[in-house]
N, C-alpha and C positions, 0 to 999 in steps of 0.2 A: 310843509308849505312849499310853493313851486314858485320858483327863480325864473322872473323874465330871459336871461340870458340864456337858459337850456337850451337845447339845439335837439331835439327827437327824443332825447330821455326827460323824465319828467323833474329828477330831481337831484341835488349835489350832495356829498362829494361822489364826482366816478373816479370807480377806482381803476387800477392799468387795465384789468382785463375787459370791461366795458370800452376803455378810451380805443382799445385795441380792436373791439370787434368793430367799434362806430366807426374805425376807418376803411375797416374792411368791407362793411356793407355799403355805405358813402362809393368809393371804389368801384365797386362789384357795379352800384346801379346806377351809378354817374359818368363811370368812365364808358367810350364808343369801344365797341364787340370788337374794333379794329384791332385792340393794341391785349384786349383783353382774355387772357387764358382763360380754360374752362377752370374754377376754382380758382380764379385770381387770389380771392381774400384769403389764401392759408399762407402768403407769405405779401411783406410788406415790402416796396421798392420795386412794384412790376416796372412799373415806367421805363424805368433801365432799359426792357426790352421795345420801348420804343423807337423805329427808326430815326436816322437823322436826316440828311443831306436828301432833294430831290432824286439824286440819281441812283442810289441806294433802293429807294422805296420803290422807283419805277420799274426796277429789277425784282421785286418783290419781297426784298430784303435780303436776298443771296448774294453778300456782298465781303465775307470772309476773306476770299482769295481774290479779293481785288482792290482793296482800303486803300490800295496807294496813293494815299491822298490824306486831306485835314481830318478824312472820317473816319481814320484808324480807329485812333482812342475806340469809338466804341463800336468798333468789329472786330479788331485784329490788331494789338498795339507791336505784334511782329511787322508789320508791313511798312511803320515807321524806317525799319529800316531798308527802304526803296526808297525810299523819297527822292526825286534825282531835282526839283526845285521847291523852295519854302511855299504854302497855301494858306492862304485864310478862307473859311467857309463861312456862312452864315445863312441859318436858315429858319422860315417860320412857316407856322404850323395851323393852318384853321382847322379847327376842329366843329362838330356841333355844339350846340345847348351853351356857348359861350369857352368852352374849353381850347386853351392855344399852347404851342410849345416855341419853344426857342432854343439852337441850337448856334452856338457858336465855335467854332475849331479851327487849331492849327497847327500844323505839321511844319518841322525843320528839315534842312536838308542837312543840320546835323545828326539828323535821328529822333530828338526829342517832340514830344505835342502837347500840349493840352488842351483841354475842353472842357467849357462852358452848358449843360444841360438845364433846362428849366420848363415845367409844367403848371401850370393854372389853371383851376376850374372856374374860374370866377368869381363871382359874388354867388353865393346860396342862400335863399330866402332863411332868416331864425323863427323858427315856429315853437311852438310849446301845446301841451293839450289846453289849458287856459287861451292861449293868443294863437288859436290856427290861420289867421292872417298875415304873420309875420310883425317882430319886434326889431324887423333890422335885417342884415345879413351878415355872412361871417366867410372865410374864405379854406381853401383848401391850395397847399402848393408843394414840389417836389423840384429837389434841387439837388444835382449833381457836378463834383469839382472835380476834373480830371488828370493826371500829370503821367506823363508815359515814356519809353525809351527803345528805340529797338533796332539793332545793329543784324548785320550782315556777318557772318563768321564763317560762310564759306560760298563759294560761287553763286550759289544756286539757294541756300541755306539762310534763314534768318528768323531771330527769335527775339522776343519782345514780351516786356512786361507795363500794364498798367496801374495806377491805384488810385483811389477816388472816396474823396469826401460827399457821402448821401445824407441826406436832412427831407422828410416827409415834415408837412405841418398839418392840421385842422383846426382849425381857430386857434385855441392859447394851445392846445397838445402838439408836440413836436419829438420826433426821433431823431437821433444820427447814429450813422453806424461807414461804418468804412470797409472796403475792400480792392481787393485785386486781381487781375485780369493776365493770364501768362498767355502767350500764344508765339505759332512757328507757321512761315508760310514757304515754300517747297516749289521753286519751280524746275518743272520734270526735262532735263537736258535731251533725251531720250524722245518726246512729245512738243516739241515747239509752239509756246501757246500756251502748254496746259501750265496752273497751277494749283496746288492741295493747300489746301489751310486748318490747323486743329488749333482750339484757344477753349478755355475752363476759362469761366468768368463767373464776377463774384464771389469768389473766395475770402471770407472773411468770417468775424464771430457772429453770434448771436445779437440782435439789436434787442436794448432795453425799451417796451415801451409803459415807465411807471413800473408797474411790477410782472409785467408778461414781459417774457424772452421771445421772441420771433427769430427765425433762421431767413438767411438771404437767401435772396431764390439764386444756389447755385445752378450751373448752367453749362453744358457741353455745348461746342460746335462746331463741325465738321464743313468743309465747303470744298467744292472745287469750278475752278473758271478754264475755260477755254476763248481764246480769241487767235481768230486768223480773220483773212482776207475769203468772201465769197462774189466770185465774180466781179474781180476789184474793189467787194465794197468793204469796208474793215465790219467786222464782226465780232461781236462777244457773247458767251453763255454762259452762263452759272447757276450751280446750285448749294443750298448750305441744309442741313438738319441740325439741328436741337433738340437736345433731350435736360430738359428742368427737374430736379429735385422734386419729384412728388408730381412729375405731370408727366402724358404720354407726349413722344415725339411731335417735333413740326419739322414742315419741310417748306422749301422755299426754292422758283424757279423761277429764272431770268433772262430774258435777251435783249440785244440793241443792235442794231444797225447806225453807223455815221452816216447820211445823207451828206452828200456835196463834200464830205471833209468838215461839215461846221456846224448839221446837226443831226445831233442824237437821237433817235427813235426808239422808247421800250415799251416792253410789255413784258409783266409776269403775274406771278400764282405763289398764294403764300396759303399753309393750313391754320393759319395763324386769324384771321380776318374769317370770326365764325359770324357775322354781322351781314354779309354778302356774301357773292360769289367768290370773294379771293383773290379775283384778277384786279391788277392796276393799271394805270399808263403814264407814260411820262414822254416828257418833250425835252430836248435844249441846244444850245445856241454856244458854239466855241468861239470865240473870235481873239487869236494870240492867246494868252496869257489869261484873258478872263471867260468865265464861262456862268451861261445862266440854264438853272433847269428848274421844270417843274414836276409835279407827279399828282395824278387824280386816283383818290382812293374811293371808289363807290361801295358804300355802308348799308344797302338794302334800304329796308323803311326810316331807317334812323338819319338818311341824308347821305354825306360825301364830305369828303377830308380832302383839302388844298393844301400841297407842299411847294410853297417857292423857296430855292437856296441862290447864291452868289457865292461865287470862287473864283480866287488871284492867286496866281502864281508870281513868284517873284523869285531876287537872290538875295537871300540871307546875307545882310550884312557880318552879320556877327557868326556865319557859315565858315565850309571849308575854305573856302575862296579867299577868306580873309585872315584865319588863324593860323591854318598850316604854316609849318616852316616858320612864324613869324612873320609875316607878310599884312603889311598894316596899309603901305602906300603906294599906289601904283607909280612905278618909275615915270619920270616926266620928260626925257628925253628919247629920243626915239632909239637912239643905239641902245642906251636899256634897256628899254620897252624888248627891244629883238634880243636882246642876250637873253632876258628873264624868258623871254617864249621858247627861245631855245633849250633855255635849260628843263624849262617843265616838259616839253615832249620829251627829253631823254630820259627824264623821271618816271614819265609815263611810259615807255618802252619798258622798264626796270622793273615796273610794277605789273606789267601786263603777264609779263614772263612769269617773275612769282606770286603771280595769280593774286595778287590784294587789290581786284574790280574795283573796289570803294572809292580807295587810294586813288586808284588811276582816273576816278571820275571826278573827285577832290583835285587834283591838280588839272584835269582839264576846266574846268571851270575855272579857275584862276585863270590860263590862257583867255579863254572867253573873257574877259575883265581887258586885255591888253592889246586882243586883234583887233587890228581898222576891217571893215566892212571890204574894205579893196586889196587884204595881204591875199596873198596867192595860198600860206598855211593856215587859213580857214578851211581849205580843201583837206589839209592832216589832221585840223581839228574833229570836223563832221567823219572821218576815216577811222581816226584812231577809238571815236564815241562809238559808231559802227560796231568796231571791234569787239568793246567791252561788254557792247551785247549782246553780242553774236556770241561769245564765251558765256555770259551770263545763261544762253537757251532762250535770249527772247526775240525772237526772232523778226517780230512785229515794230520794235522799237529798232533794230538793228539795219532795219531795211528802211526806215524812214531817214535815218543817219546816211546811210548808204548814197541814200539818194539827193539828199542833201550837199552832199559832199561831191555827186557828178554835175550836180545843177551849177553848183559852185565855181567848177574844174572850167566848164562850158563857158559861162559867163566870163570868168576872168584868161581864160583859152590857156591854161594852165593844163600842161602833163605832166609825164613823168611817173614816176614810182606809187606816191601817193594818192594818183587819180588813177591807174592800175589796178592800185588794191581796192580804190572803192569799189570799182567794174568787179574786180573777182568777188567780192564780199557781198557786192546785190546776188549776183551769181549764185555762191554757194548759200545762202539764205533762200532762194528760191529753190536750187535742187535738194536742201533738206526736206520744204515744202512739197517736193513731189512734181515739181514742173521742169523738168527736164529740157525741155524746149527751151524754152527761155532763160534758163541757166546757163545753157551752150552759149547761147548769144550775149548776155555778158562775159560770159569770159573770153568770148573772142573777140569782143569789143576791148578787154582788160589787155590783150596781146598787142591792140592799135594803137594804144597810148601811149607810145614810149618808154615802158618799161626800163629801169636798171636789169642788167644781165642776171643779178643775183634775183630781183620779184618776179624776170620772168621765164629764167627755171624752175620757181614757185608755183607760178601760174600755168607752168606744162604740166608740173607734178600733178597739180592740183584737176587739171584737166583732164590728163593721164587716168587718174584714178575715179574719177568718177565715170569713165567710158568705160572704164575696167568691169564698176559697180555694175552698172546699165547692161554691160554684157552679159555679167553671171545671172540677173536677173531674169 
């Protein structure tokens, strides 16, 4: 006798291996070609490989060696440890035929993140071969909890681990299973710009469903990004590959352009999106601190998938800024205020030398916390930030510090030593770059500033030898 309630089988009790394949086929023929490997159904938890955040997708999902941001957790939970301020992301996902995601994330500028994932198919008609008109509907949902950590251990070097609570549902049948995510992201000192990213994700046991074992779709990832400047305009490219347990590789390409400084322009190519051509696009909008993006996925016959996210940057209260050393309240008078500033740049000289970047960007930020808008050592603040990038290999961040710090100098007509070194440090960031020209002329600009005797025997050394380089070239 057949059960109003059945759902495409005719009759109860099913047992694991039926509950196991009905989600598989549900899956296979409900979810969009977008997100869907060929043979989705041999392993449960695809979603995972669902992107997240607009800007991610607009890049095509080649987005490994760039996560620095709330969207580690699920690229790269190494890139956690970049983080130079805290982000909340938030993103949502139209899909066809009723299906939506939701992604929520965020990243510390302690290191740690977590994240929010969730998938909905909607309401799906309940049919039976008695009631082919439906007795109702019943739902399908996929839910992922994230918690991540990932520190910096040497210059250029940093590794990171994620782990995450998964739960798949179909009406009353539900799984969970748990795994984790190890990854290291590499930027090339050698290469200004470039970064490498490798992460194994979903590492974990077997998930029970009833009495079928399912394996988690473990999962290789390989990426690497480039960003520099083309013809002033900032630039990024990236790509990642993927190789899943039981499927052939995917590959994934991406570029952007900043428009004006405030918006994003991308386009990429994923093997991923066998529904369409592959290609995406994406748009967004920076303004300070907050940033809006979207990304259009076109699905062929099947429609187009809308990604809009929101992202804030901010400072962690409960950040470096605020734990180190003990450091709970900002001094209330101003000879304080100046002692403590002073003592964090000498901290930060300490730290620059034995190389602990992290450290050195940990106690700048505190500074940030104690500068007035009008001290004249905002100019060592944006100098010494400069520095720690420019030691880091990133040269892109290094120059915007740089620059920051002569705009500073100008403004408040502050020279000296430290407006000096910004001039040489634009400088030498550009002749890594390969611009020669322009190199010379900050640093003879770095000679006009009033230099201390000892910066600017530095700045002849420094000058010296790169005429030197130029020569033998």
């Amino acid at each position: 006798m057949l059960s109003g309630r059945e759902t495409l089988l005719p009759c109860r009790p099913w047992n694991g291996v039926l509950r196991a394949s009905l989600l598989a086929v549900l899956l296979t023929a409900i979810a969009p070609h977008s997100w869907v490997y060929a043979g989705v159904g041999q392993n449960p938890f695809n979603f995972l490989f669902l992107d997240a955040g607009a800007r991610p997708v607009g890049l095509g999902g080649a987005y490994s060696a760039l996560a620095r941001d709330a969207n580690a957790l699920l690229y790269n939970p190494a890139a956690l440890g970049k983080i130079e301020l805290s982000e909340a992301v938030f993103m949502e996902n139209r899909y066809i035929q009723g299906i939506s995601q939701e992604y929520l994330g965020f990243a510390s500028q302690q290191g740690w993140g977590v994240s929010i994932n969730h998938l909905s198919f909607g309401d799906i008609p309940r049919t039976t071969i008695l009631d082919p008109d439906g007795t109702g509907s019943f739902g399908i949902r996929d839910l992922a909890l994230g918690l991540g950590f990932g520190r910096l251990i040497r210059r250029n070097l940093s590794l990171g681990i994620g782990v995450k609570v998964i739960r798949e549902s179909i009406d009353d049948v539900s799984a969970t299973g748990y795994a984790a995510d190890i990854g290291v992201l590499h930027t090339v000192s050698k290469v200004p710009g470039l970064s490498l990213a490798g992460v194994i994700q979903n590492i974990g046991p077997a998930v029970r469903f009833q009495a079928a074992n399912e394996n988690l779709p473990l999962n290789l990832r390989l990426g690497a990004a480039y960003e520099r400047r083309l013809f002033s305009i900032p630039a990024t490219f990236a790509f990642d590959a993927t190789k899943e347990r039981g499927q052939p590789p995917l590959f994934f390409i991406g570029a952007e352009v900043l428009a004006a400084e405030v918006m994003p322009i991308r386009v990429g190519f994923n093997t991923r999106n066998d529904a369409g051509s592959g290609i995406v696009f994406g748009l967004g909008w920076i303004r300070r601190r907050l940033r809006l993006d979207y990304a259009f996925t076109p699905l062929g016959e099947l429609g187009s998938s809308h990604r809009f996210s929101v992202g804030l940057k901010f400072r962690d209260p409960l950040g470096p800024a605020a734990l180190l050393e003990g450091i709970r309240v900002i001094p209330k008078s101003k000879m304080d205020r100046s002692i403590a500033i002073n003592e964090h740049f000498s901290q930060v000289q300490k730290l620059i030398v034995k190389g602990a970047l992290n450290e050195a960007k940990a106690n700048l930020q505190r500074v940030e916390f104690l500068l007035a808008d009008d001290d004249p050592r905002s100019v060592q603040y944006f100098e010494r930030l400069g520095r720690v990038f420019f030691l880091e290999g990133d040269m892109q961040f290094a120059k915007v510090m740089y620059h920051r710090a002569i705009k500073r100098a100008i403004k408040l007509k502050a020279g000296g030593g430290f407006t000096s070194q910004a001039y040489l440090g634009m400088g030498l960031c550009l002749y890594k770059q390969g611009k020669t020209e322009y190199a010379e002329k900050f640093i003879r600009k770095a000679l006009e500033s009033s230099p201390s005797e000892e910066a600017s025997r530095n700045i002849r050394k420094a000058f010296s030898r790169m005429q030197k380089q130029q020569g033998a070239q």
